[in-house]
C-alpha positions in Angstrom: -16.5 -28.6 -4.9 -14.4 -27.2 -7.6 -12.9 -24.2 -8.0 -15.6 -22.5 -10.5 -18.0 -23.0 -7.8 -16.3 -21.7 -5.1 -15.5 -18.1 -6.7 -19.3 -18.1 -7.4 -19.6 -18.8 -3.8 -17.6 -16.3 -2.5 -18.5 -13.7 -5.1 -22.0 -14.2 -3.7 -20.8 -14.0 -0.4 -18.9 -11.2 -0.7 -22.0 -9.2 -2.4 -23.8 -10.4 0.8 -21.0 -8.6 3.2 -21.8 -5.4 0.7 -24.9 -5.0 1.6 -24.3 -5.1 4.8 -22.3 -2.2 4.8 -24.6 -0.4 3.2 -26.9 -1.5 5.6 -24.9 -0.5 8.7 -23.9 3.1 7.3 -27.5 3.4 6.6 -28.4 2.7 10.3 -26.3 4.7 11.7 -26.9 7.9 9.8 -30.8 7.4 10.6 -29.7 6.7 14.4 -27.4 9.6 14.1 -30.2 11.5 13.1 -32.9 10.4 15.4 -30.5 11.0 18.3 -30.3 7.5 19.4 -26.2 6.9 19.8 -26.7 3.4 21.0 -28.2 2.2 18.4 -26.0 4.3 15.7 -23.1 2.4 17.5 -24.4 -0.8 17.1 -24.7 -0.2 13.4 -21.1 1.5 13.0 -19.8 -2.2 14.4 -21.9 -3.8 12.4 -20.9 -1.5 9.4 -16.9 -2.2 10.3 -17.6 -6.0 10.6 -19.8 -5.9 7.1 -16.3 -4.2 5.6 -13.8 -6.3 7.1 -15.6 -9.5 5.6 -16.2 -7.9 2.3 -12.6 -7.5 2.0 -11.8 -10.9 3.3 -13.9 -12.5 0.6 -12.5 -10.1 -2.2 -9.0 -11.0 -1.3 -10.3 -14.9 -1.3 -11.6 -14.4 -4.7 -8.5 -12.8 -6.1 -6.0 -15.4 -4.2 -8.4 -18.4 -5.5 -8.5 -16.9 -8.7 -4.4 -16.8 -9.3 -4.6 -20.1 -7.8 -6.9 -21.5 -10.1 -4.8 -19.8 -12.8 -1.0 -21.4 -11.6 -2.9 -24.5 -11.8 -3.9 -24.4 -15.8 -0.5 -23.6 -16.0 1.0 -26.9 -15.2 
């Protein structure tokens, strides 16, 4: 797999983690509303695990991205 396709990979990826956020802070404002706090938890983990990846994969795109840059370089 070359490098191309693995920032299109990750860039989809990382779109994927995005919703997911979205998602969980979606969930757990209706939850929040409706009065049901186990269930608004369970989508404020989900909401912090959706962020952590989409930052992972954004910092993997920007590191494979210099990469892929140093080597044209040479």
């Amino acid at each position: 797999m070359n490098s191309s396709d693995q920032i299109k990979l990750f860039t989809i990826m990382m779109r994927m983690w995005l919703v997911g956020v979205f998602i969980g802070i979606g969930g757990t404002v209706y939850f929040l509303i409706i009065k049901d706090n186990d269930s608004a938890v369970y989508f404020f983990g989900f909401f912090i695990l959706s962020a952590v990846l989409y930052l992972l994969r954004k910092k993997q795109i920007k590191n494979r991205k210099e990469l892929e840059a140093n080597d044209e370089k040479r």
